[in-house]
C-alpha positions in Angstrom: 146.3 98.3 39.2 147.8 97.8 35.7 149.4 94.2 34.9 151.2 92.6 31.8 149.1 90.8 29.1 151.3 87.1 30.2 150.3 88.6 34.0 146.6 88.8 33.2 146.3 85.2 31.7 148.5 83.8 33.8 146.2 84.8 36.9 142.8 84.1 34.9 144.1 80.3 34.0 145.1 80.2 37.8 141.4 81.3 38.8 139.5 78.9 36.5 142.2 75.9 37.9 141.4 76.7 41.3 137.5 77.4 41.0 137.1 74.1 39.3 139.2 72.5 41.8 137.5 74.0 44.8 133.9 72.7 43.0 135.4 69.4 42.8 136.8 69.4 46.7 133.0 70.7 47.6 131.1 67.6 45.7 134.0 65.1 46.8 134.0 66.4 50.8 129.7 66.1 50.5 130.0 62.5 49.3 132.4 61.9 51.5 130.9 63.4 54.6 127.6 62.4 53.6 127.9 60.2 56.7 129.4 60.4 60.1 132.9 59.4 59.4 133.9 56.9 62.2 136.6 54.3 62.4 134.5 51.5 61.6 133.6 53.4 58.5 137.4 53.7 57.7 137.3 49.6 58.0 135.5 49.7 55.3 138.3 50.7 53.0 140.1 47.6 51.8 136.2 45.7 50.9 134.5 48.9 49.2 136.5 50.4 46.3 134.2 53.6 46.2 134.8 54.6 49.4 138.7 54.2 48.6 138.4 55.9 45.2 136.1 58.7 47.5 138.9 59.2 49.8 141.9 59.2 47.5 140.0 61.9 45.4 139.2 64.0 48.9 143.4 63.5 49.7 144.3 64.5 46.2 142.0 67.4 45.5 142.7 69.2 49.5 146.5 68.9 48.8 146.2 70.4 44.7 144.1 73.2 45.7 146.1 74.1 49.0 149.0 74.2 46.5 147.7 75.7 43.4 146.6 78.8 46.0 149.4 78.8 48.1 152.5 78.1 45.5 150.5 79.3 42.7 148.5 81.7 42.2 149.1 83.7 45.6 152.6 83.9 44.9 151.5 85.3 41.1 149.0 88.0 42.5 151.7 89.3 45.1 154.1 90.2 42.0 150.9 90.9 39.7 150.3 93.6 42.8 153.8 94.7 43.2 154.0 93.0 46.2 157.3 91.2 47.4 157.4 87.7 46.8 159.3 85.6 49.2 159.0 82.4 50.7 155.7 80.5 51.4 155.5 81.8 54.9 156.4 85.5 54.0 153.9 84.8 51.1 151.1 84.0 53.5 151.8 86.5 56.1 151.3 89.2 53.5 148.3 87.8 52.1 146.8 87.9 56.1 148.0 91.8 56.1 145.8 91.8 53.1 143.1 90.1 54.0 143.1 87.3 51.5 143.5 84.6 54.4 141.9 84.7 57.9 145.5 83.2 59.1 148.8 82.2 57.9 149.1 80.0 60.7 145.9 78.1 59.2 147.4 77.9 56.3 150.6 75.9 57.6 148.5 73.7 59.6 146.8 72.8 56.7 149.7 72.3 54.5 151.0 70.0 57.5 147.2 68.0 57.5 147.9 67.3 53.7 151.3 65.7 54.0 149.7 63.8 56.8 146.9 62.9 54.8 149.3 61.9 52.0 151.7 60.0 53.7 150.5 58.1 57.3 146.8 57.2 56.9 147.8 53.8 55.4 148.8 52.4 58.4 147.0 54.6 61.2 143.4 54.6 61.2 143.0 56.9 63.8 145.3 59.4 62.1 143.5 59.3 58.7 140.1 60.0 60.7 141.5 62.8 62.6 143.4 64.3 59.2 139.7 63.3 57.4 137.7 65.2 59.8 140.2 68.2 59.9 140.3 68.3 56.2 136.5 68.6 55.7 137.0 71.6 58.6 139.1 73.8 56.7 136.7 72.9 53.0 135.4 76.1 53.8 139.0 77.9 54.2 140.1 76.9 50.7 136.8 77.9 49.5 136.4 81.4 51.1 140.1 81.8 50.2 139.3 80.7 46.0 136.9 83.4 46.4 138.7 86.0 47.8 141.8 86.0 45.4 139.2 85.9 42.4 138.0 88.9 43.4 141.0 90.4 44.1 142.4 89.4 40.3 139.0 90.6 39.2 139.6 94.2 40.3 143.0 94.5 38.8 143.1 95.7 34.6 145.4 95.5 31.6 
């Protein structure tokens, strides 16, 4: 399939974002997850600043590359394909029809995990391990997902 010039560069800047971001969700989630995460580990938070920094880097790069796919560069492949663009539910259910996602349902239960992650682990321990330890679960979504739409973008041409 032919796309415009701004198309084309548009989706390759998209593809280098999220392949860098997905690397840097992969070496965060390792360091993170080097070790069981329990709640006494959690505990640790407020006395050992890396483990803070660690987790605040795992929050914030899950929630950038969920977004960058799914309000990004999905929604720019679907018009770069002809495809209808609609809202980020329709968005996702097409991209499941196409195979680019196992699951659009996933995909909202991940988008839900982040604004959890984001917003109630302060004061809940028990709900930032649970969001923690689904997060590093669905590591390997994002990541077969990064590679599916590169691929995809890779087969179209100028």
């Amino acid at each position: 399939m032919r796309v415009s010039e701004n198309q084309w560069e548009r989706l390759q800047f998209l593809s280098r974002v999220t392949q860098k971001e997905c690397l840097y969700l992969q070496e965060t989630d390792s360091r993170l997850f080097s070790e069981p995460m329990t709640i006494e580990s959690l505990k640790k938070i407020e006395m050992d600043p890396l483990l803070a920094e660690r987790l605040d880097a795992f929050v914030g790069r899950f929630g950038r590359l969920q977004d960058n796919l799914g309000d990004k560069l999905l929604p720019q492949l679907l018009d770069a394909m002809a495809e209808k663009i609609g809202a980020a539910i329709e968005n996702l259910d097409r991209a499941e029809k196409l195979r680019w996602i196992e699951s659009a349902d996933t995909w909202l239960e991940m988008r839900k995990l982040r604004n959890l992650m984001v917003h109630e682990y302060i004061e809940d321990r028990q709900i930032l391990l649970s969001a923690l330890q689904a997060g590093h679960q669905f590591v390997p979504v994002l990541t077969e997902t990064v590679k599916r739409l590169t691929a995809q973008i890779n087969k179209l041409v100028l």
